[in-house]
N, C-alpha and C positions, 0 to 999 in steps of 0.2 A: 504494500500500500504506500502511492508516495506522497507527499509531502503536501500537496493541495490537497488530496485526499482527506488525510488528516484533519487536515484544518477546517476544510468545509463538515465532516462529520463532528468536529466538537462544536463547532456555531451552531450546526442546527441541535445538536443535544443539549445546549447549554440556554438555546431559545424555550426549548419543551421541559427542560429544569426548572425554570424561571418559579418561586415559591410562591403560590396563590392564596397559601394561608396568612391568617391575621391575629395580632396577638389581641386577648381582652383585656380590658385595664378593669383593676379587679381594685376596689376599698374597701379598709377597715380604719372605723366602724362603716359601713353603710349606708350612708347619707350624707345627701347633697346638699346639705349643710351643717355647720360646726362651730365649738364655741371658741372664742380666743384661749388660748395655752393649753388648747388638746393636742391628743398626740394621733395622728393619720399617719397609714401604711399604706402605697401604693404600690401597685404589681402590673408588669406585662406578663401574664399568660401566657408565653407562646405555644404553638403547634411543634414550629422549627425554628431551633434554636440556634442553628444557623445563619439566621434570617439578621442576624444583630438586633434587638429591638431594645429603642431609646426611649424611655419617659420623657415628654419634653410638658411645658406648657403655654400658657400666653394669659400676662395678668395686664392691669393698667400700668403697671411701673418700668417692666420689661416682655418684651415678645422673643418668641421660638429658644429657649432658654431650655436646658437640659436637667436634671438631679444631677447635684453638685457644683452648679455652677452658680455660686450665689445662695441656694437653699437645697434642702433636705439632704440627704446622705443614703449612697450607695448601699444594700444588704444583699447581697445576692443578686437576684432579680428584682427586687424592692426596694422601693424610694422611702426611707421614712422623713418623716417631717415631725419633730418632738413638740414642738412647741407651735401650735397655729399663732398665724397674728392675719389682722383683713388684709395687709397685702400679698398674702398667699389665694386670695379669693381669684380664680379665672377658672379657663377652661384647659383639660389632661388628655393629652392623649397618647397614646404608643407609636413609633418608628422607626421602623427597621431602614437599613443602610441601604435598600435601592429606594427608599423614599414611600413605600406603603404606609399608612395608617389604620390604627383601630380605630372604634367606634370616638367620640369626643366626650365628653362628659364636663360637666361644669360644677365648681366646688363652691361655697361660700361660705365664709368666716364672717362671723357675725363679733361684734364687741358688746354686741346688747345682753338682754338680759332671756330671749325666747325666739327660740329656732324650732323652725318645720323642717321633722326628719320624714323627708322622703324617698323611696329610690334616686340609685343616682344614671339607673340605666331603666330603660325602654320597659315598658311595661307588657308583656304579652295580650294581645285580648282575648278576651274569655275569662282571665285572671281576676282575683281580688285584691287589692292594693290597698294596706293601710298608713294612714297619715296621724303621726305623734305632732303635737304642739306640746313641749319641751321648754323649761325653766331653768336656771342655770343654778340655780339653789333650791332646796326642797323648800316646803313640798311639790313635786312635779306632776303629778298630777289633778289637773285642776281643769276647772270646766274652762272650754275656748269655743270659740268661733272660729269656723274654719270657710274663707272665701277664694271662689274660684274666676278669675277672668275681673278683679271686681267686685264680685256681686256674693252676698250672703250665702251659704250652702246651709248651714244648720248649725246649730248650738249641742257642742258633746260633754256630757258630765263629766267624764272621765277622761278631756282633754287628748283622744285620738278616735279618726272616725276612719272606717272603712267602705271602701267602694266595690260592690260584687260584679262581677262579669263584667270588668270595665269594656271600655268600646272606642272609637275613636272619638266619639262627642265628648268623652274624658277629658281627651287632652288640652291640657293651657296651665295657665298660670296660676297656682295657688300658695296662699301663705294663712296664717291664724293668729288670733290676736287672744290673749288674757288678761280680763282685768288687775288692774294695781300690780302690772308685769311689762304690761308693754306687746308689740305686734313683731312679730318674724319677718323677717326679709323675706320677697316671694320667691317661688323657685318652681322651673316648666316640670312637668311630665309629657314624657311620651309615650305612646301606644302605638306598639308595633302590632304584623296582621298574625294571623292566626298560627302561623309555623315559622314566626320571630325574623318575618319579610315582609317589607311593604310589597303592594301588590304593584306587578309591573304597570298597572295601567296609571299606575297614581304619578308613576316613574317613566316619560313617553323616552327618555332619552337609554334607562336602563335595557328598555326592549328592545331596543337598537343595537346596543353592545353586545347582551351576549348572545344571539345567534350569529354577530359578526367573530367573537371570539372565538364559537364551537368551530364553525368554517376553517379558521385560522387555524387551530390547533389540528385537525385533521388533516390542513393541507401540509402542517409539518411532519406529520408522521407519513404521508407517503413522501415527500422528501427526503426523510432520513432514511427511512425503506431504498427508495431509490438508489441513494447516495452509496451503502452500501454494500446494493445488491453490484454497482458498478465498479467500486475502489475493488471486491472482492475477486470479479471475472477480470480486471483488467493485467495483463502480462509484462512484464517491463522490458521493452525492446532492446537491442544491442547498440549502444551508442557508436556512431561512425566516428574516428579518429579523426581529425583536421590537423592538418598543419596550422602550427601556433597560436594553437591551446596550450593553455595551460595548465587544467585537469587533467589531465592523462596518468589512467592508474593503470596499475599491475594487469588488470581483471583487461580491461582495453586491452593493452600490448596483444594478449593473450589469445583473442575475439580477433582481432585485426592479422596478427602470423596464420592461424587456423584459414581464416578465407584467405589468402594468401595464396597459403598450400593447396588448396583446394583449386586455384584457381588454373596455378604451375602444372597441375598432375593433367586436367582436362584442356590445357590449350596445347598448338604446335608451339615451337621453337620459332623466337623471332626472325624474321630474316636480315641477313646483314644490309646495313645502311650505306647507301654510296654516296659519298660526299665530296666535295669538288677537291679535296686534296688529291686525292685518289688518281680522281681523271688528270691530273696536271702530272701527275709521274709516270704516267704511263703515255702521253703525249711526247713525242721527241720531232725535230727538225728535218731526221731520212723520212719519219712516213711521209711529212708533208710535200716534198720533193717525189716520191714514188706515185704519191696522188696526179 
């Protein structure tokens, strides 16, 4: 196999390698919001761990900024952050080194006195979803209001309410407020469809990609098919010698004497060449006078 060979079958295996997995960014505790000098652990999930994936985030103070540059510190695959303060409040996501991202998520650090613990990822529909309104000193549980988009949803005793079979009319903006406590920062939910995908039609652009992607991938497999089926049948010729080159190996010389011989055994013997020296010695001054 030579050498373009080669090369062309590692481009195309190294196209159909290309990692399509994605890591999750996973928190503890589990909510999308938190109170100043708590302690958050962040994690990439990955599938492949090859993949390099970077924690990064983007707050009001700084953008596309990594763990450790500036905040939280390295554990593993884990970001911790020991001590929150509000300017850790943006949005997290995961990055591997050809530039994929996970899902995004947004965090908020509150300095007040009452935070709405909710998911901080995507809500499946069909699911039940409960929302805590949270006090920063006891007693925490305590009747609140909990408002969505704005508008009043209901008053819970027990200061956290549940929503059954959520659905996409769920989704928006909610936060809760307690008296002689203070109101929470708001913070979105999302609802995803039923097997934790939005539906392609919601997505006109999604449905475009990937039957363009299936296409693709397919046509690289009978390319690399190809590729190989050819580098494998194909035979390496005998390179012809040239005067003044200067590659000439052993294995040549060797190719080159061979046809040689070969050539010597099946031809006649050259005839000799008569050349004007010849005719001038054998000329003398009697013939031309007997002429």
């Amino acid at each position: 196999m030579d050498q373009t060979c080669l090369q062309l079958l590692l481009f195309v295996t190294s196209l159909l390698s290309c990692s399509t997995d994605q890591a999750r960014l996973t928190v503890s505790p589990s909510s999308s919001q938190l109170f100043k000098d708590e302690f958050v652990s962040l994690s990439c999930e990955e599938d492949d761990s090859s993949a390099g994936w970077t924690l990064r985030r983007n707050t009001t103070k700084r953008q596309m900024t990594q763990c450790g540059d500036g905040w939280g510190r390295t554990a593993g695959s884990s970001c911790n952050i020991s001590l929150t303060v509000p300017l850790d409040s943006g949005v997290y996501w995961c990055e591997s080194r050809e530039g994929s991202t996970s899902s995004i998520i947004n965090i908020t650090v509150s300095g007040g006195s009452v935070i709405l613990q909710s998911p901080v990822l995507p809500v499946m529909e069909g699911h039940d979803v409960t929302l805590h309104c949270q006090t920063k000193s006891p007693p925490s549980k305590l009747p609140a209001d909990f408002y969505k988009d704005g508008s009043l949803i209901r008053t819970e005793p027990t200061g956290h309410m549940t929503i059954h079979h959520v659905t996409k009319s769920d989704e928006g903006l909610y936060k809760c407020h307690i008296s002689s406590h203070g109101e929470s920062p708001p913070s979105w939910i999302s609802v995803t469809g039923q097997e934790g995908e939005d539906s392609l039609s919601d997505n006109p652009l999604l449905s475009v990609l990937l039957p363009v992607a299936s296409v693709s991938g397919l046509l690289l497999l009978v390319l690399l098919f190809l590729l190989v089926r050819r580098c494998v049948q194909r035979k390496p010729k005998a390179r012809e010698v040239k005067v003044g080159e200067d590659d000439i190996t052993y294995s040549d010389i060797k190719i080159l004497h061979r046809q040689r011989s070969n050539r010597q055994k099946n031809e006649p013997p050259p005839e000799p060449e008569v050349v004007y020296s010849s005719l001038r010695s054998d000329f003398t001054p009697s013939s031309q006078f007997n002429h």
